[in-house]
C-alpha positions as CSV (number, residue, x, y, z in Angstrom):
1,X,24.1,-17.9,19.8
2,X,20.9,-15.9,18.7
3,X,21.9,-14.4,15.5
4,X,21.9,-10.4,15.6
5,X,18.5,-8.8,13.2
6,X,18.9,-6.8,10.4
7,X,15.9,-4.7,8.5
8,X,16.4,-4.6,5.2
9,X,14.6,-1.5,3.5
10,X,14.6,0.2,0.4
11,X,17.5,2.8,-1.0
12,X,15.1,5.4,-0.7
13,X,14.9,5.3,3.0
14,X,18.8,5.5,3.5
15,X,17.8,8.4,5.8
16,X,15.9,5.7,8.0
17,X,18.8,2.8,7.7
18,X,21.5,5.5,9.2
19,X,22.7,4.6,12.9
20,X,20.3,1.5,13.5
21,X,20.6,-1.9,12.9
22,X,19.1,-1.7,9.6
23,X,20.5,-1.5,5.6
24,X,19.8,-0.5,2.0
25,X,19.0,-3.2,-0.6
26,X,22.0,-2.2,-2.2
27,X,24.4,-1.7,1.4
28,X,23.1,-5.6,2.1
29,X,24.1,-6.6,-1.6
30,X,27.9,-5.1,-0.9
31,X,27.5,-7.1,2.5
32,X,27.0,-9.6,1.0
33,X,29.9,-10.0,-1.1
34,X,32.8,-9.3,1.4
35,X,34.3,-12.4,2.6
36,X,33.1,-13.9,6.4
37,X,36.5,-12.8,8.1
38,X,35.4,-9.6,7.6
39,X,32.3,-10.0,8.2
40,X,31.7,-12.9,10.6
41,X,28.6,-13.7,12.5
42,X,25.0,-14.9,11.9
43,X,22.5,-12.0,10.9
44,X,18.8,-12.6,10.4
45,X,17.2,-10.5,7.9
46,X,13.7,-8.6,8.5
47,X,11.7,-6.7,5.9
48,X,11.2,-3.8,6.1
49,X,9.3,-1.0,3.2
50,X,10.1,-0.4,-0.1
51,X,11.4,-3.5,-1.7
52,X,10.3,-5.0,-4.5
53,X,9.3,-8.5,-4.5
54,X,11.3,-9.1,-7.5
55,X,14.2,-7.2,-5.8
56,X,13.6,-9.6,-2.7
57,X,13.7,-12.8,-4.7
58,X,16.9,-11.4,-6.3
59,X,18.6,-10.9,-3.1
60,X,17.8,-14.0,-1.1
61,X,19.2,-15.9,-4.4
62,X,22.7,-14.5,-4.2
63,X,22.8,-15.3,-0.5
64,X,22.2,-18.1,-1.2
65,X,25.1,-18.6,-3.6
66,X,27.5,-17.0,-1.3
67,X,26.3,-18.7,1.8
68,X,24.5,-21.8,0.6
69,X,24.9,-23.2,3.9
70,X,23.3,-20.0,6.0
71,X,26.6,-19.8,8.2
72,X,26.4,-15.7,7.9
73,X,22.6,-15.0,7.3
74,X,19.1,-16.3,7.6
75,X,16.8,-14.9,5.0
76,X,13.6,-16.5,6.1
77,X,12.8,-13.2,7.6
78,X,13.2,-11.4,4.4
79,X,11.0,-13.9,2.4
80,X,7.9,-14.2,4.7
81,X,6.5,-11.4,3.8
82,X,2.6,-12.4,2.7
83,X,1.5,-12.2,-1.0
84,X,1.0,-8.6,-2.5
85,X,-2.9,-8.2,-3.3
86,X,-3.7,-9.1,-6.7
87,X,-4.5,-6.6,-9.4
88,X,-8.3,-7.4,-9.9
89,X,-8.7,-6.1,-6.1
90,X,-6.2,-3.8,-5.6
91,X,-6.9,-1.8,-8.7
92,X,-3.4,-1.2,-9.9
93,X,-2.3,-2.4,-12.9
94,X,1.2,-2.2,-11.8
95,X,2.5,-4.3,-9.3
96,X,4.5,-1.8,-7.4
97,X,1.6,0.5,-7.4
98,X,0.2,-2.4,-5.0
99,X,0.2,-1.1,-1.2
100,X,-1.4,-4.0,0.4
101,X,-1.3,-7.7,1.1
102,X,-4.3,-10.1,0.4
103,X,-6.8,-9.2,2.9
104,X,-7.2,-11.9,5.5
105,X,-10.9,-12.5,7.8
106,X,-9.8,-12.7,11.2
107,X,-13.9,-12.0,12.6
108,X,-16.8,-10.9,11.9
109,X,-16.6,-7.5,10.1
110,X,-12.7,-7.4,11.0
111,X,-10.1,-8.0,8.7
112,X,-5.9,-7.7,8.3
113,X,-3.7,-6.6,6.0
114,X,0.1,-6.2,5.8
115,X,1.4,-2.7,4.2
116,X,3.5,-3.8,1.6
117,X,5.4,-0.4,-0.3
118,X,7.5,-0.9,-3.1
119,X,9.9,2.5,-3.7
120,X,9.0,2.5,-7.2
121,X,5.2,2.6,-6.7
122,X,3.6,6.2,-8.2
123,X,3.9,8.0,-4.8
124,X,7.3,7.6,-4.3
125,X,8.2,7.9,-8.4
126,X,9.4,12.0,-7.2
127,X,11.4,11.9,-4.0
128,X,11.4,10.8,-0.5
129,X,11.7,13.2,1.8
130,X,13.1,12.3,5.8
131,X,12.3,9.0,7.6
132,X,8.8,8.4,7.4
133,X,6.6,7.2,5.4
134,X,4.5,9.6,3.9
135,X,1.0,10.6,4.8
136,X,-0.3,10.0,1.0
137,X,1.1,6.7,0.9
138,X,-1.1,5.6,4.1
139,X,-4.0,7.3,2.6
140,X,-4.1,5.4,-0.8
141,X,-2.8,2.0,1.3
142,X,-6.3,2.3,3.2
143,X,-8.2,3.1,-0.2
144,X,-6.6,0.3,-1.5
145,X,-7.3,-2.0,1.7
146,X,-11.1,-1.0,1.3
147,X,-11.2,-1.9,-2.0
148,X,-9.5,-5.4,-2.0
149,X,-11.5,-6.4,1.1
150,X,-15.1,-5.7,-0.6
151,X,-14.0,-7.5,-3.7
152,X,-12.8,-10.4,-1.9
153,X,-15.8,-10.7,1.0
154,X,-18.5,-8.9,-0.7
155,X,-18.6,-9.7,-4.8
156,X,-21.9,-7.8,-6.1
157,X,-23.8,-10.4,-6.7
158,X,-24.7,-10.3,-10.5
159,X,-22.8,-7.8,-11.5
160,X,-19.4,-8.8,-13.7
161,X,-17.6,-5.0,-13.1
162,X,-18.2,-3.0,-10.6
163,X,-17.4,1.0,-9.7
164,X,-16.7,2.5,-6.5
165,X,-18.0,5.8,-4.9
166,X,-16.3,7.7,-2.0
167,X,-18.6,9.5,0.0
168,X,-16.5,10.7,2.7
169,X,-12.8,10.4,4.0
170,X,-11.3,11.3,7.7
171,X,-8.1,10.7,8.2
172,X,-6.0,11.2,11.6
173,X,-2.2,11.1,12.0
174,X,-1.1,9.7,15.3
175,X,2.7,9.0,14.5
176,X,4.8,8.8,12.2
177,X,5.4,5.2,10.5
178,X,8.6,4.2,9.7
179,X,10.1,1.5,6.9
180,X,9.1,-0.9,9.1
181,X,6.8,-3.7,9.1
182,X,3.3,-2.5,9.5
183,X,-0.6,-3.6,9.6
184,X,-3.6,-2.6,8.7
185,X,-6.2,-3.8,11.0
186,X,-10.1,-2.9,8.7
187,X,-13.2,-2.6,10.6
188,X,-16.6,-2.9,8.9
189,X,-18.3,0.3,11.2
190,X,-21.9,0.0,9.0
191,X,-22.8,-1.6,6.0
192,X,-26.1,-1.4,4.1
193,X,-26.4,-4.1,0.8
194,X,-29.0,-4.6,-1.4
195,X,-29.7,-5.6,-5.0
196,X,-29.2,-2.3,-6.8
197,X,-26.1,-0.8,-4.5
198,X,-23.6,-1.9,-1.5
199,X,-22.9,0.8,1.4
200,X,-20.7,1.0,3.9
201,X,-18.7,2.8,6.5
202,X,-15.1,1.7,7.7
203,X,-12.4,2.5,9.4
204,X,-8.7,1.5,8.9
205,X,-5.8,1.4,11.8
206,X,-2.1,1.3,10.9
207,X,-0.6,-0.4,13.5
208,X,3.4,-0.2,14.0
209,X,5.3,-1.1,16.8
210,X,1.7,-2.4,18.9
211,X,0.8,1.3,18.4
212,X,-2.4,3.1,15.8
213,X,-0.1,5.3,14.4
214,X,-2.6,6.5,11.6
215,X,-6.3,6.1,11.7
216,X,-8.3,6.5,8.1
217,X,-11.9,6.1,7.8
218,X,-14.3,6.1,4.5
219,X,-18.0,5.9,3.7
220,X,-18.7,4.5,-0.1
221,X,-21.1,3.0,-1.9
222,X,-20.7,0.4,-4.4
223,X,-22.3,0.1,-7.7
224,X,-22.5,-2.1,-10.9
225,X,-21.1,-0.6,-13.3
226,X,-23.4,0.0,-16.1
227,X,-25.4,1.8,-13.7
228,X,-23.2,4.3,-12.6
229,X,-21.5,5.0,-15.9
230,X,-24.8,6.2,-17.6
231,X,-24.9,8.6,-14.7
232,X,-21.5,9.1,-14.9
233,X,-22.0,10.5,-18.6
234,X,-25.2,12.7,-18.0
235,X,-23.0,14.6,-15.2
236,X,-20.2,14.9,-17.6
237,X,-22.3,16.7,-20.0
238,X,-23.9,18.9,-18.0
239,X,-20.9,19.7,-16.1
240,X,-19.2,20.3,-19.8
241,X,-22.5,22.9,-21.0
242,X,-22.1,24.4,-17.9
243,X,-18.4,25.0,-18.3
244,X,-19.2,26.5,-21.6
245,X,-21.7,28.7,-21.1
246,X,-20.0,30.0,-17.9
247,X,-16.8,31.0,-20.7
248,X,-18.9,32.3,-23.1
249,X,-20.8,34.3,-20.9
250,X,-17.7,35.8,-19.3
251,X,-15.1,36.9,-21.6
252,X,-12.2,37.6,-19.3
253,X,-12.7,34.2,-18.1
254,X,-12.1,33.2,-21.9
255,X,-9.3,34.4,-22.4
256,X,-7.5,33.1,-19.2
257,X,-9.0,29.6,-20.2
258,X,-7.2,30.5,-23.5
């Protein structure tokens, strides 16, 4: 007998889990522990948003000691989820702040990515609010996914750090996604690379369900980094005299600063 599928989400989206064949982390950890005759049958176990890796890895180990021999679950479902991008391209420092798989070439100027959205990542640190995933989240997923592709497929050649520039951002919500699994399917629209700078336009689909349920597009240009941090610091200074001079020459605006 097929066994029955379970999606396994995060206790932030108990909203979601309620009246479908999906659980909490912590619901499936209670499962877990009740004894077969009261829980019989064979469940496989699909990931869905929100978890941690670590929290995964903890999970699938105490199946495993209460059901070494995989009568009541199969957790291979829960475990295949690819690898979370790596810092260095992903530009987080910490791991849950990391939206995005390892970006993976499937053609020319086409690449894949699996949305990976751990509940304790900065977006979600306030509240969740209803079953969706939020529009923010998606947003900074695709900024994310534009970032780990270029620093995977197209290093700056000679240049050690790098800094990137947005230009533009559109961004078009088709439908809601859900805590389920999800891709991001990246299209290189235009790109423009030469010695001094790398240009280009994308756009980003996130696919749920066979569906583009959100749509995110950017223009940016990419830069080593000693060249735009000198600019960087000229601007700064300008935009702090200006500041200044605007307060000084306006004393009611002084006093609100104040």
């Amino acid at each position: 007998m097929s066994p029955e599928t379970l999606v396994v989400v995060a206790d932030k989206f108990v909203e979601f889990a309620a009246g479908k064949r999906a659980v909490t982390a912590s619901q499936l950890r209670a499962m877990i522990e009740l004894p077969e005759e009261i829980l019989p049958g064979h469940t496989a176990l699909v990931r869905g948003q929100g978890l941690a890796d670590t929290e995964v890895v903890e999970i699938v180990r105490r199946i495993e000691v209460r059901d070494p021999a995989g009568r009541r679950f199969d957790v291979d479902g829960l475990r295949a989820a690819p690898p979370r991008a790596d810092a260095k391209i992903s530009h987080k420092h910490r791991t849950c702040n990391t939206l995005i798989s390892r970006p993976e070439k499937i053609e020319e100027d086409l690449y894949a990515l699996e949305v990976c959205i751990d509940q304790d990542c900065e977006l979600m640190g306030d509240h969740q609010t209803g079953q969706h995933v939020q529009g923010m989240i998606l947003v900074e997923a695709a900024r994310q996914a534009f970032l780990a592709v270029t620093e995977t497929y197209f290093p700056h050649a000679g240049a050690e750090k790098t800094y990137f520039v947005i230009n533009s951002m559109t961004t078009d919500f088709l439908g809601f996604v859900f805590p389920l699994p999800a891709r991001i399917d990246y299209r290189v629209l235009e790109k423009d690379i030469n010695e001094r700078r790398q240009k280009f336009r994308i756009e980003t689909d996130f696919v749920q369900g066979g569906e583009v349920r959100t749509r995110v597009g950017f223009s940016f240009t990419v830069y080593p980094h000693e060249v735009i941090s000198s600019k960087e610091a000229a601007l700064a200074q300008e935009a702090f005299a200006a500041a200044i001079a605007s307060i000084v020459s306006d004393p009611e605006l002084g006093r609100a600063v104040a």
